[in-house]
C-alpha positions, 0 to 999 in steps of 0.5 A, spaced: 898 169 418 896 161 418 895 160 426 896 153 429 895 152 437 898 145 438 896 141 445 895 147 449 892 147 457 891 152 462 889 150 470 887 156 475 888 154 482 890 148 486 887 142 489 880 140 490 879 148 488 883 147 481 879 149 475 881 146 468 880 151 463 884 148 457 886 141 456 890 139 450 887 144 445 888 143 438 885 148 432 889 151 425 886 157 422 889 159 416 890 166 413 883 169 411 879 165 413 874 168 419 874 162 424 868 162 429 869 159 437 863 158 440 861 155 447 858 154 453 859 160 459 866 158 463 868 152 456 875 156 456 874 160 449 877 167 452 883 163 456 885 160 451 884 167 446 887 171 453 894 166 452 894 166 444 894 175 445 899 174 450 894 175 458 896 169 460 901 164 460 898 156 458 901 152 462 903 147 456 903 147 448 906 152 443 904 157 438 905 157 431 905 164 427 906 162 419 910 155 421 914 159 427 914 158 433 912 163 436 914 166 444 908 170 446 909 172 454 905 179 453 901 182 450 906 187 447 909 181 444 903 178 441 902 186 437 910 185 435 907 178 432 902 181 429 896 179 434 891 183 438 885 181 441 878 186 442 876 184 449 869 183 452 871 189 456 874 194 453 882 196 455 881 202 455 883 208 460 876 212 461 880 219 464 883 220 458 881 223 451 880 219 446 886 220 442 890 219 447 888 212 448 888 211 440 895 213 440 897 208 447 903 203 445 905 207 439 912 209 439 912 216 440 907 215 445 902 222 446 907 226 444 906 223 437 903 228 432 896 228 434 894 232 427 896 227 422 894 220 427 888 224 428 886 224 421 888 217 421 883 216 426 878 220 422 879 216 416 878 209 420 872 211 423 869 213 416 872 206 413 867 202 419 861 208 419 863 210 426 862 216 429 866 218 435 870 224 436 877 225 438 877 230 443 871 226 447 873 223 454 873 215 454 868 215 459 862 219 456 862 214 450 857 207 451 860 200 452 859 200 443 863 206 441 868 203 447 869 197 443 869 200 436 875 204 439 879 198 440 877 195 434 880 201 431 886 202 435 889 194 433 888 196 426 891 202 426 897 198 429 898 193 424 895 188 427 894 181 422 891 177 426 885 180 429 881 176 435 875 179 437 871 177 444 863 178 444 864 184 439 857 185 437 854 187 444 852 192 446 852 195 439 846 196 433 844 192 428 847 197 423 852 198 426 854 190 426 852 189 418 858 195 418 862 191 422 860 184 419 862 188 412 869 191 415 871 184 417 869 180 410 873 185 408 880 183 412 879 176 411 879 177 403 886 181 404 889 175 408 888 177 414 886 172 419 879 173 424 878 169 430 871 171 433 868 169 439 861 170 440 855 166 444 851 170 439 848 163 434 846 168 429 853 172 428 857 166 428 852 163 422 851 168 419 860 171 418 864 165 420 866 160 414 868 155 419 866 155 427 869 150 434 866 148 438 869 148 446 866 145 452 868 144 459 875 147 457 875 141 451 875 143 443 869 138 440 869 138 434 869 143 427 862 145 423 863 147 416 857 150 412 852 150 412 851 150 419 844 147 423 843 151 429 841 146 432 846 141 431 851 147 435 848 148 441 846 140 442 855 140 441 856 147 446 851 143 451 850 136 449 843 136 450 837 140 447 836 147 449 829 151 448 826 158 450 820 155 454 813 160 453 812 167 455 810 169 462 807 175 465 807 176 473 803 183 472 800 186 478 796 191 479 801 195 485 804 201 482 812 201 483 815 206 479 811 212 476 814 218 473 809 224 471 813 229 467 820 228 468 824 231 465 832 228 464 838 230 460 845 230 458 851 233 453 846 230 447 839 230 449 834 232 452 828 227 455 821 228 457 816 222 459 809 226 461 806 220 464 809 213 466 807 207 470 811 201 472 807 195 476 809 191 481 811 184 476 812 187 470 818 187 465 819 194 460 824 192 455 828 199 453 831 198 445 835 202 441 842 204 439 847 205 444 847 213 446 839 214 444 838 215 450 835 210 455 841 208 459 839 216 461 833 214 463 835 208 466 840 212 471 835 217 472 830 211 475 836 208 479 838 215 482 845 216 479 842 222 473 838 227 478 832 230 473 832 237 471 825 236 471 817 233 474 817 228 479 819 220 481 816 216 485 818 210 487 812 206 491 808 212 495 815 215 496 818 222 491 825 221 490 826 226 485 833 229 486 834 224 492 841 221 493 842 214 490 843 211 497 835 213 498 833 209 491 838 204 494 833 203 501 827 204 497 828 198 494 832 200 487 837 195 485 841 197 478 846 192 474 850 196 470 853 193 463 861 195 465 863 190 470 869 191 472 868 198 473 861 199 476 860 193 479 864 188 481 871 191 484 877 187 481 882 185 486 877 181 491 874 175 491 866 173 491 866 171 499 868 178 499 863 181 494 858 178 498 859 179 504 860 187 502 853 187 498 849 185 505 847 189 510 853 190 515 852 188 522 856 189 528 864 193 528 868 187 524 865 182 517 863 175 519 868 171 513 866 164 515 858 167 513 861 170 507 864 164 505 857 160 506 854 165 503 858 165 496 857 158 496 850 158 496 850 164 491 855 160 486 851 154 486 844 159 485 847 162 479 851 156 476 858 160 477 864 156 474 869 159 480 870 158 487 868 163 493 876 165 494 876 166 486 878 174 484 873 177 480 877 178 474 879 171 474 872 168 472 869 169 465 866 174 462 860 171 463 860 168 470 862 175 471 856 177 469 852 172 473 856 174 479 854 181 478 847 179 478 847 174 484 849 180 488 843 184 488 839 182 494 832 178 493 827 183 495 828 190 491 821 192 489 825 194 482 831 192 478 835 197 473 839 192 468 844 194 463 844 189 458 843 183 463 845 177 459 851 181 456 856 175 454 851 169 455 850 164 452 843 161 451 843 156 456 845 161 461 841 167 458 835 163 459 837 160 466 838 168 468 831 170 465 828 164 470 831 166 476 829 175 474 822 172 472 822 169 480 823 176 482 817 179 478 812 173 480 815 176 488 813 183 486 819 186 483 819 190 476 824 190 472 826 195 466 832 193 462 836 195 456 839 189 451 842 190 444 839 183 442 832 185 440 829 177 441 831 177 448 827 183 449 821 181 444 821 174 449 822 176 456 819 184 456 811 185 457 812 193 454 817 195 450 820 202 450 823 204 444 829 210 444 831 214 438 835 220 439 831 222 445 825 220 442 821 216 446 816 211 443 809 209 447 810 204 451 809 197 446 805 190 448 811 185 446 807 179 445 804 184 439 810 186 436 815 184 431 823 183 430 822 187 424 818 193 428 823 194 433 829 195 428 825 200 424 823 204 429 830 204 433 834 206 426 828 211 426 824 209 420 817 208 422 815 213 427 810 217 422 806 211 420 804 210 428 803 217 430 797 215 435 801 210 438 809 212 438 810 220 441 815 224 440 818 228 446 821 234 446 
């Protein structure tokens, strides 16, 4: 299916607090080509794919699907026309059973015959080396598997024009080549792919043509082959670099674990001995589901250990409520934004106000509006102190999220912190985390994007289905390493240095 986007522009808000996040966008993607759109955080890449899939309505311009003008008013239109798009936050409903919410939007409904989509279902799981089980609840699958059974369910329902926002997050790099190889493979039957990503590497490596947005404008087209540097100077119009490693290391303990013991429906983990200190950085990798975002809810207070002790600081918090870690000084982040951190529906004035300590019987708006304005001009977030939540970016999301943690938590907890960044956002995020260290807070976080952890981590913990290596000095280790040990090759040639926990 040709798509052709023809002068489309979308503004949010009204007056001085308007935000333009389409003017006059012009793109055409023809049938089979895997079309990349990269960009800047806020630059109206998911507007304008949110319009294209039939979420929001653009203010002016048209879609033409084959040479037709198309009239997408919702998204049930846009699957009539053969357009679905994979959101960065799953659309999914966590209380049901996997095939149920396979089988949403199909005529029949539930009360379909369950039997025959469910080997439908099986038979599209083993096309993409997915492994989910149909009768397994949405909420016990990771971010990952949520995502891939989306992208399953818009197949299945005959989609020809697939648009897939930040697809790669949140899953493994063999996971991403199977995706990557499934996606080549629906471009060479004429399917058209749109792939949204902030990911430099994915976009170089699958797209055969990428667009560039910034500000809410389309800048320019760059075919292959691609200079990495010539994309981010388009995304940015400037420069961008890394900067040098820093640790903030000091010699206070904040987090010891001496043989906890955590478990759930798949594994069992023990760590024997465990020390975090004050300043450091511990970088957990692994695939989705190995196990370290158990332990990262064990350190949080939100999993209780069936096993040995934890302490935060001098206090044992073993078995203690999460309201406990919470006055101690634990902060956790988790990956699914709209579900466990923010609260769609209310505004950032309102988000702010209800993460500070409350005083007196009702809530000062005016301190909540100033404190909003302070945080939104701290973390560079692209929205106003009235904006809902769910009206910003995915990746002003994901700085509101992190700005709502308070300044003096002797530990952070991260799920993925920099999920749908881009570079220059990722790196400013990394700054204000690592301001945090040189103040004395810890920090453990989970990434999929194994640069980000070699660059940003001191010691790195690495998970393979409940296997737990010791602890790796990031600055002596490599992308290479890290792969191996996390598809689980590798462990035996460094028996003293990695140990495998029953």
């Amino acid at each position: 299916m040709i798509v052709e986007i023809h002068e489309i522009s979308k503004t949010f808000g009204h007056g001085s607090s308007a935000v333009r996040a389409n003017v006059e966008i012009n793109l055409s993607i023809p049938a089979g080509v895997i079309q990349g759109i990269l960009g800047e955080n806020g630059a109206g890449k998911s507007t304008l794919m949110k319009i294209l899939s039939g979420f929001i309505k653009a203010d002016t311009g048209r879609i033409i699907l084959d040479g037709m003008i198309a009239s997408i008013n919702s998204p049930l239109d846009a699957i009539r026309y053969g357009i679905g798009m994979l959101h960065q936050d799953p659309m999914d409903f966590p209380p049901m059973k996997v095939i149920d919410d396979f089988i949403l939007g199909h005529p029949g409904g539930i009360i379909s015959d369950q039997k025959s989509i469910k080997t439908e279902l099986l038979d599209l799981e083993k096309r993409f080396g997915f492994s989910i089980s149909p009768e397994s609840y949405v909420d016990s699958l990771t971010v990952g598997e949520r995502q891939q059974l989306e992208i399953m369910r818009l197949l299945w329902m005959g989609v020809q024009v697939l648009i897939l926002d930040e697809p790669t997050t949140g899953i493994s790099a063999a996971q991403k080549e199977v995706l990557f190889t499934t996606i080549r493979r629906l471009a060479q039957e004429g399917k058209t792919i749109i792939f949204v990503s902030h990911k430099l590497e994915d976009v170089e490596q699958l797209c055969h043509k990428i667009a560039i947005f910034r500000q809410g404008k389309f800048v320019g087209e760059v075919k292959p082959p691609f200079v990495t540097d010539q994309l981010v100077e388009m995304m940015f119009n400037k420069v961008i670099t890394l900067g040098s490693r820093q640790s903030c290391t000091k010699e206070d303990v904040t987090l010891k674990l001496n043989q906890l013991e955590m478990e759930d429906h798949r594994m069992h983990i023990t760590f024997p001995e465990f020390e975090v200190r004050a300043g450091e950085v511990i970088g957990l990798a692994g695939m989705e589901g190995s196990g370290q975002d158990l332990f990262l809810r064990t350190c949080a207070g939100l999993v209780r250990p069936v096993g040995g002790k934890l302490f935060v600081g001098s206090k044992d918090l073993t078995g203690k409520p999460y309201r406990s870690f919470l006055e101690s000084g634990v902060a956790f982040v988790p990956a699914a934004r709209l579900e466990e951190g923010l609260i769609p529906g209310m505004t950032l004035t309102e988000h702010f106000l209800l993460a500070e300590e409350q005083h007196g019987t009702f809530l000062d708006l005016e301190y909540g509006q100033n404190k909003a304005n302070d945080k939104i001009e701290e973390f560079n977030i692209k929205g106003t102190p009235a904006s809902p939540v769910e009206d910003l970016s995915g990746g002003n999301q994901q700085r509101a999220l992190l700005a709502l943690t308070r300044g003096n938590q002797s530990l952070l907890l991260l799920e993925h912190p920099t999920r749908g960044l881009d570079i220059e956002s990722t790196i400013y995020i990394w700054s204000k985390l690592k301001d945090r260290c040189a103040n004395g807070s810890a920090i453990i976080f989970i990434s999929s994007d194994l640069e980000e952890i070699l660059q940003y981590s001191d010691r790195i913990l690495v998970f393979f289905s409940g296997r737990v290596s010791s602890a790796l000095v990031a600055e002596n280790t490599t992308v290479d390493q890290l792969g191996q040990l996390i598809g689980g090759k590798g462990w035996e040639v460094i028996t003293d240095e990695v140990k495998q926990y029953a």
